[in-house]
N, C-alpha and C positions, 0 to 999 in steps of 0.2 A: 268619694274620690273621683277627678274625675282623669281615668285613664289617660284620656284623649292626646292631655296637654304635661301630662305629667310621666310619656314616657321616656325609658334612658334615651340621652342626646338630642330633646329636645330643646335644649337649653340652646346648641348652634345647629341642628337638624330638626324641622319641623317634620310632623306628622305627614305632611301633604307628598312626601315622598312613597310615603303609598297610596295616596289618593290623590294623583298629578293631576294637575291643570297647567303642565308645566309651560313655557316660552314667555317672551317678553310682554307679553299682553293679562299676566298675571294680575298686575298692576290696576287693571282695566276692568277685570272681568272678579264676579265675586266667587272664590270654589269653593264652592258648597256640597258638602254632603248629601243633601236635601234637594239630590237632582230627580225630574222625573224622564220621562223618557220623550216629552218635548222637547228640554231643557237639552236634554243630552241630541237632539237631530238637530237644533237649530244651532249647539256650540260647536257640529260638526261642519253642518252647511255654512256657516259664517269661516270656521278656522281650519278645514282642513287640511290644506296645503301648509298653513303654517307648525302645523305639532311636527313633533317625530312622527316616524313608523313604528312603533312602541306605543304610545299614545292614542293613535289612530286604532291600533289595535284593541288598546283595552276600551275605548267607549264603544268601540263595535258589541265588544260584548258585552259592553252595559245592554245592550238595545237587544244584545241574543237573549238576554235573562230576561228579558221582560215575555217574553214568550217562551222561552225553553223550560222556565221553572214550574210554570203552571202547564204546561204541555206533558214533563215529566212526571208531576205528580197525580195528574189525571188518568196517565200511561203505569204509571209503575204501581200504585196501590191495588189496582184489579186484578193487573197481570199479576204481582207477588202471592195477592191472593188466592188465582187462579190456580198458581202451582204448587202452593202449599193443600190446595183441594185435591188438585189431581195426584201429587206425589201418595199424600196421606191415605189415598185409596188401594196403593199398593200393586197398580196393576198395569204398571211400567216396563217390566221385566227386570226389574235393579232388587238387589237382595234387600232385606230387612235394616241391615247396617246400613248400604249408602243410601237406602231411602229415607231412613232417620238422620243423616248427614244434610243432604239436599233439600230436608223438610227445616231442620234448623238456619242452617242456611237463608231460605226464604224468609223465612221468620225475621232474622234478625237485620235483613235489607229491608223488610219493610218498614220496622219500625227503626232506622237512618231515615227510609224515607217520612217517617211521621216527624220525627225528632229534627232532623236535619236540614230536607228541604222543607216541608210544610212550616214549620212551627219556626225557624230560623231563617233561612233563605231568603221567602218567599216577604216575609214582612219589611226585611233588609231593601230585596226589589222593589217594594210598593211601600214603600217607608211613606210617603203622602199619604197612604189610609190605613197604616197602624201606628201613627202619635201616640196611639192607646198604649201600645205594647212597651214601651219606655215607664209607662206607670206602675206595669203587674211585676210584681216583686220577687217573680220564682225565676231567674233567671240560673242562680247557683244551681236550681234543683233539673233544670234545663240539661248545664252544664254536664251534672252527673248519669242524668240518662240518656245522651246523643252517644258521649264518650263511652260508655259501659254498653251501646246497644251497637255503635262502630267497633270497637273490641272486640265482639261475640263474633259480627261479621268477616272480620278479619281472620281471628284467630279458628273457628268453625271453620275456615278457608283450608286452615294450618292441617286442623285436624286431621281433614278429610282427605288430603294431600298421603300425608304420613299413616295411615290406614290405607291406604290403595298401595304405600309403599310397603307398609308388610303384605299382604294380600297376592303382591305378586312377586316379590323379593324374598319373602320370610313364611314358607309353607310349612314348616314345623309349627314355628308360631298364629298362624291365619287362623287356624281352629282355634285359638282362643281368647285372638284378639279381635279379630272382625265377626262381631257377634252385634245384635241389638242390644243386648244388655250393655256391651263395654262402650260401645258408642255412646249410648242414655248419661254411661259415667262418667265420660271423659268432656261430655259436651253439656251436662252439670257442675262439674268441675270449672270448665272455662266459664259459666256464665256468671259462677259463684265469684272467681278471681276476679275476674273482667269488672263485677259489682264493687268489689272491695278498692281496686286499687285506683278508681275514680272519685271514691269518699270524699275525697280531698280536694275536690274543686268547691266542694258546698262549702267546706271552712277556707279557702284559699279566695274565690270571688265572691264578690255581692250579689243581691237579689235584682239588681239593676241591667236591663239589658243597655248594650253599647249599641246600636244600629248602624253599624261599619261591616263589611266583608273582610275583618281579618280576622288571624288564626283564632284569638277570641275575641266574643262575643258581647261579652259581659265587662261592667266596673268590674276591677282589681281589686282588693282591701288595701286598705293604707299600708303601707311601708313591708308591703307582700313582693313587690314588683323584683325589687332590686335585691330583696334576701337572698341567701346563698342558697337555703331550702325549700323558695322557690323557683332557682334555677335549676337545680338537682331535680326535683320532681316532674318541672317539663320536660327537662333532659331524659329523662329514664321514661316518661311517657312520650315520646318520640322516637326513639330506640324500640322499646317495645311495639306499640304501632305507627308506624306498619315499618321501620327496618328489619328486625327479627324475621318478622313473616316473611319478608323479602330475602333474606338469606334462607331461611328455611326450607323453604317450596324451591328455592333455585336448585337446595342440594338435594331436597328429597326427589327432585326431578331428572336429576344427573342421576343418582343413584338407580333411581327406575330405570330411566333409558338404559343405562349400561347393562344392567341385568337384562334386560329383556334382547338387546343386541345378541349377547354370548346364549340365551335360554333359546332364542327364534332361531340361531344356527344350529344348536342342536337337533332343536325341532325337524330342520329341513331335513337333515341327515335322517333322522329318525324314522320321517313318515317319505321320503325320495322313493322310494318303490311304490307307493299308495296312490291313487287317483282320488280326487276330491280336496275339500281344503277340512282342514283340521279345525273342529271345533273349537278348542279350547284358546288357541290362538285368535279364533276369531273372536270370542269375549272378551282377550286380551286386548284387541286392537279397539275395539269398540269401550272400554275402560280407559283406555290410555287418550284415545283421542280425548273422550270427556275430561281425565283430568287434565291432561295441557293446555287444552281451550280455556277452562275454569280458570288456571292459574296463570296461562299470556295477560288472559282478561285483568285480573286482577292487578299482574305487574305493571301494563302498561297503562292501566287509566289510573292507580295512584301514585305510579312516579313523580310526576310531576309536583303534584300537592305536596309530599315527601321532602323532597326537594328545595321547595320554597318553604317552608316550615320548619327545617333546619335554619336555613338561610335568616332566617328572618331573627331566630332565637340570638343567633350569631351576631346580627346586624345590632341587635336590642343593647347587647354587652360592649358594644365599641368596635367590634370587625367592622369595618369599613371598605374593607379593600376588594371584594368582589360585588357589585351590584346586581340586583333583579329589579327586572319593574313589575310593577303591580300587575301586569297583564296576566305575571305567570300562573301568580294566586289565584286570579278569576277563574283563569283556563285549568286551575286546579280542579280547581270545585266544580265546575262543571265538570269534568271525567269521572272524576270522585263518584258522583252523584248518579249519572250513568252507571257506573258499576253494578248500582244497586237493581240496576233494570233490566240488564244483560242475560243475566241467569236462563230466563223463559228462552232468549232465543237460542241460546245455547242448547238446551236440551229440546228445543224442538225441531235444531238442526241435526244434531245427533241421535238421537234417543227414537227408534221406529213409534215405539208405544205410545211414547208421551205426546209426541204429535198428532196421532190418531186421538188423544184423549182429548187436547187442545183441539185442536177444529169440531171434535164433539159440544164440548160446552161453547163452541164459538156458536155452531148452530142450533144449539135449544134454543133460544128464546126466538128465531126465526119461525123455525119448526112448530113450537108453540103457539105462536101467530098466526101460520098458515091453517094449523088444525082448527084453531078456532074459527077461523073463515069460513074456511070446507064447511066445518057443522053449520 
């Protein structure tokens, strides 16, 4: 089947609404899918002043992807590994629980970064030297493990979120929820879901990839598109990720702060005769910054995508009446995709330890170098 041409509204709305070449010189010029990144500076250089600013925007980032995607995935697969080495040694100062947090975590960004950029993206932007990848047949099984390994990372986000919220809200409960064990359970549990409830893109799309930057990837199955229970299933896997999350972390965040407002004024009162700062506060402030950072991170590089991805479900069924252009999708996925890389800096900003660990394995193999020299 071929998606492309067969989806809803284009009978009086062509595809090329998300793939603009829009203005009167349509006529003239051939839009093609199958641009490379010559293609794309010389339709700049010849038309720029004639697009929109919309337009102008989004072939900009054509040109950003041609180097951002391979820049990121050179940058983001060491560093994730990096931190999944250093976390898993244990000698961060982070308890057993958020080290198993922060280690799944990594984990499950890296492999977005295999599944997502590497294996998707990247063939999409150099679509001139992967013709091949239109031939191999596992695109369905693609499908099911980009979405189930973004799930983990998403929902792992959720977890960890709402663990730092009993831990410092819920001290009856802390002793027996923020353990390693309960972590291991709970973030077993989400990998278990998160596998299940993507099943359904294997029977839902083809083995055929689509070589387009929209929300999918992949040929549709015949007369999948327009079913009510494959509306329902996008619907419910767009709500789950990433709305939910987004709701979740906003409250379990509010939730926090409040608490810790009304616990830090007791606090003051408490320790007001005493010189020095209070320990236990000060583990607090240093948890809290981490998880706000973690979860700004999160909210604000996948809003967007979010966003447009509603929007788009919307537009699919006959909404008409608000538009996005394509640009927003790109600049989606580019945030997106960052997400998955943010993490390291994050805890090398905050984190005394892990930074010290980080500039250590930065300088082995210098050091390495150097000794062998000396001898």
């Amino acid at each position: 089947m071929d998606w492309y041409s067969n989806a809803p509204g284009s009978e009086h709305r062509s595809l090329e609404r998300f793939i603009k070449c829009s203005g009167p010189w349509n006529k003239k010029i051939e839009c093609s899918t199958n641009r490379d990144l010559s293609w794309i500076v010389q339709f700049l250089s010849l038309f720029y002043n004639r697009i929109s600013v919309a337009s102008q925007i989004q072939y900009v980032l054509y040109i950003v992807q041609y180097f951002y995607d391979p820049i990121l995935a050179i940058v983001g697969v060491p560093l994730n590994f990096v931190t999944i080495l250093i976390l898993s040694r244990g000698k961060c100062d982070l308890s057993k629980c958020v080290t198993l947090y922060l280690v799944a975590m990594a984990v499950a960004d890296l492999l977005v970064i295999i599944f997502d950029l590497i294996f998707r993206h990247i063939p999409i932007v150099y679509r001139e030297h992967f013709h091949f990848w239109i031939s191999v047949p596992v695109c369905n099984i693609h499908a099911v493990l980009l979405c189930a390994a973004t799930d983990c990372s998403v929902w792992f986000t959720v977890s960890f979120t709402f663990d730092r919220l009993v831990a410092i809200c819920c001290q009856k409960l802390k002793s027996k929820y923020c353990t390693e064990r309960t972590a291991a359970v709970i973030l077993g549990i989400v990998t278990a879901l998160s596998c299940m409830k993507n099943i359904f893109w294997y029977f839902m799309l083809s083995g055929n990839y689509f070589q387009v930057n929209l929300p999918w990837f992949c040929n549709i199955r015949e007369n999948v598109y327009k079913s009510m229970f494959w509306v329902t299933i996008e619907f419910l896997h767009h709500i789950l990720t990433p709305c939910c999350p987004f709701i979740l972390i906003l409250l379990f965040n509010i939730i926090t702060v409040r608490n810790i407002l009304l616990t830090s004024r007791a606090h003051r009162k408490l320790h007001a005769s005493r010189s020095g700062r209070d320990p236990e506060m000060e583990n607090w402030r240093k948890s809290i910054i981490l998880l706000f950072i973690l979860s700004a991170n999160f909210i604000i590089l996948w809003s967007t995508l979010m966003v447009f991805s509603i929007w788009y479900r919307m537009f699919s069924l006959g909404y008409y009446s608000i538009s996005l252009h394509v640009f927003v999708l790109e600049l989606g996925f580019l945030l997106q995709l960052l997400s998955c890389c943010t993490n390291t800096g994050i805890y090398a900003v905050t984190q005394t330890k892990f930074r010290k660990n980080l500039v250590n394995v930065i300088k082995f193999p210098f050091t390495a170098i150097i000794k062998l020299i000396v001898r």
